[in-house]
ZAVOGU-591567 format. One line per field, with one value per residue: residue number from 0; x, y, z of N, C-alpha, C, O in turn. Coordinates in steps of 0.2 Angstrom, whole numbers. Layout:
N
num: NUM,...
n.X: X,...
n.Y: Y,...
n.Z: Z,...
ca.X: X,...
ca.Y: Y,...
ca.Z: Z,...
c.X: X,...
c.Y: Y,...
c.Z: Z,...
o.X: X,...
o.Y: Y,...
o.Z: Z,...
END
This chain:
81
num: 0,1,2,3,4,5,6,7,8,9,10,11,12,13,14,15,16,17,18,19,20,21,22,23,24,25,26,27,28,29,30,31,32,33,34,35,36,37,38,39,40,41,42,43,44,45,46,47,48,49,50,51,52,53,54,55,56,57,58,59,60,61,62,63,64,65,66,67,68,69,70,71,72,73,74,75,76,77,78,79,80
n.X: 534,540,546,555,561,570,577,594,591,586,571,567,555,551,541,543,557,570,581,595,609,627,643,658,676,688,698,688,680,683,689,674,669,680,676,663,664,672,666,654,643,628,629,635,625,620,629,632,621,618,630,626,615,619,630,618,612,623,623,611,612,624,627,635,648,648,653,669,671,667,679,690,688,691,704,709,710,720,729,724,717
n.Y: 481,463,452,434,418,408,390,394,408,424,431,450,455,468,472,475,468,457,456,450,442,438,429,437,439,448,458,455,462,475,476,478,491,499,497,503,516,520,518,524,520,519,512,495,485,490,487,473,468,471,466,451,451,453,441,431,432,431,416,411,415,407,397,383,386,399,404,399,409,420,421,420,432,443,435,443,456,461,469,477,492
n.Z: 615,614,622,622,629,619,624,622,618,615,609,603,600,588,580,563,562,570,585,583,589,591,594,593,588,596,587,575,578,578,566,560,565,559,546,546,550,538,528,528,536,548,559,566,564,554,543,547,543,528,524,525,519,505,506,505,493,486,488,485,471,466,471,477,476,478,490,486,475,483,491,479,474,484,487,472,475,482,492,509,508
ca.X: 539,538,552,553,567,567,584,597,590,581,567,563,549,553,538,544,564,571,585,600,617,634,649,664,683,690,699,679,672,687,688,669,673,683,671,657,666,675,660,648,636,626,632,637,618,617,635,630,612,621,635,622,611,623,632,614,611,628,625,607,613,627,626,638,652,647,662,675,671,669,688,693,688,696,712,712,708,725,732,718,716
ca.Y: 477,458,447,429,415,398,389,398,412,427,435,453,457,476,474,470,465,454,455,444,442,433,431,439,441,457,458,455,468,482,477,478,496,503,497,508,523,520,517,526,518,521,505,489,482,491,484,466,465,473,461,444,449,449,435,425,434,425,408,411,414,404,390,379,389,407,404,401,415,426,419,421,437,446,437,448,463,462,472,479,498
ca.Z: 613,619,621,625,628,619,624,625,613,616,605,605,594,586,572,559,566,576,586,583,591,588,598,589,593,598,579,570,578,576,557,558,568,556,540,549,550,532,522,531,538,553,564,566,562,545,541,547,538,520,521,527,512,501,504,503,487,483,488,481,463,463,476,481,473,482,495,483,469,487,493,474,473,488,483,467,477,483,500,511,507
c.X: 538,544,551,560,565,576,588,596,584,579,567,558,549,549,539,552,565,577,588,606,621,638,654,671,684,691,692,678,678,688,681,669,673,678,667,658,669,670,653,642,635,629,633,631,617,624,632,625,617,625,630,616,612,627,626,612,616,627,616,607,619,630,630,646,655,652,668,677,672,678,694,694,691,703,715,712,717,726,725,719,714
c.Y: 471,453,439,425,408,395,394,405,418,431,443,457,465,476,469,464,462,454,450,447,438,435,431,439,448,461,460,464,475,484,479,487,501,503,502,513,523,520,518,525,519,518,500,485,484,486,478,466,468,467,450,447,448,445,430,429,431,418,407,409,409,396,388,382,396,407,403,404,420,426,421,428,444,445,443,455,466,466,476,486,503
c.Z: 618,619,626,624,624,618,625,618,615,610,608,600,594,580,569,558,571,577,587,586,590,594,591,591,593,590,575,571,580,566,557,559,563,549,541,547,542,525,523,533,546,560,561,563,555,542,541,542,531,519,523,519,506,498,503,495,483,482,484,471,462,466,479,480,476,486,490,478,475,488,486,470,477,489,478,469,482,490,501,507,510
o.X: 536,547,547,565,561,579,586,600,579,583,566,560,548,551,538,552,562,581,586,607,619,637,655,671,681,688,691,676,676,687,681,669,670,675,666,654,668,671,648,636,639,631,633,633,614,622,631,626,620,623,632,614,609,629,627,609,615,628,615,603,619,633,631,650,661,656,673,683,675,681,700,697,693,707,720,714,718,721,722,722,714
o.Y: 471,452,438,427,404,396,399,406,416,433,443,462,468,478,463,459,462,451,445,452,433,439,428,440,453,466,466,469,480,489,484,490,506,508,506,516,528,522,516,527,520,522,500,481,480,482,476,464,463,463,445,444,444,445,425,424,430,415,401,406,407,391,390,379,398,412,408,404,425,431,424,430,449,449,447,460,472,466,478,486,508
o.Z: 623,614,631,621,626,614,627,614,616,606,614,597,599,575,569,554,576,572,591,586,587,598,586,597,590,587,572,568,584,563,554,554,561,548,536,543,539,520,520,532,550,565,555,559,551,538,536,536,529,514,520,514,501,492,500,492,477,478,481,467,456,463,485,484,476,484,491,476,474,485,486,465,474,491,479,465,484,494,496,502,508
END
């Protein structure tokens, strides 16, 4: 494993992966929490990478738009569940 800094950003070379970080609020990352345990997934990593590839699989197929069919589609989905 090799890691390296450039600015405020650290690399750590895992192959073919590379470690990313975010800052989130307390709220994010209990929503994100509960999604884990709800929808079974391993962690918080498999959860993030599912939901980042397929919102650019949104903004891939639909462009400029992708944000407002996302937003207009979880209106219709109505109270959480």
């Amino acid at each position: 494993m090799r890691t390296w800094r450039e600015g405020n950003t650290i690399f750590i070379d895992l192959g073919m992966y590379r470690v990313v970080s975010f800052k989130s609020d307390i709220g994010l990352l209990k929503r994100m929490d509960r999604a884990v345990e709800r929808f079974g997934y391993r962690n918080r990593s498999d959860l993030i990478r599912e939901a980042v590839e397929l919102y650019l699989e949104l903004l891939d197929r639909c462009g400029p738009i992708a944000k407002k069919l996302l937003e207009e589609t979880v209106a219709r989905c109505g109270a959480r569940w």
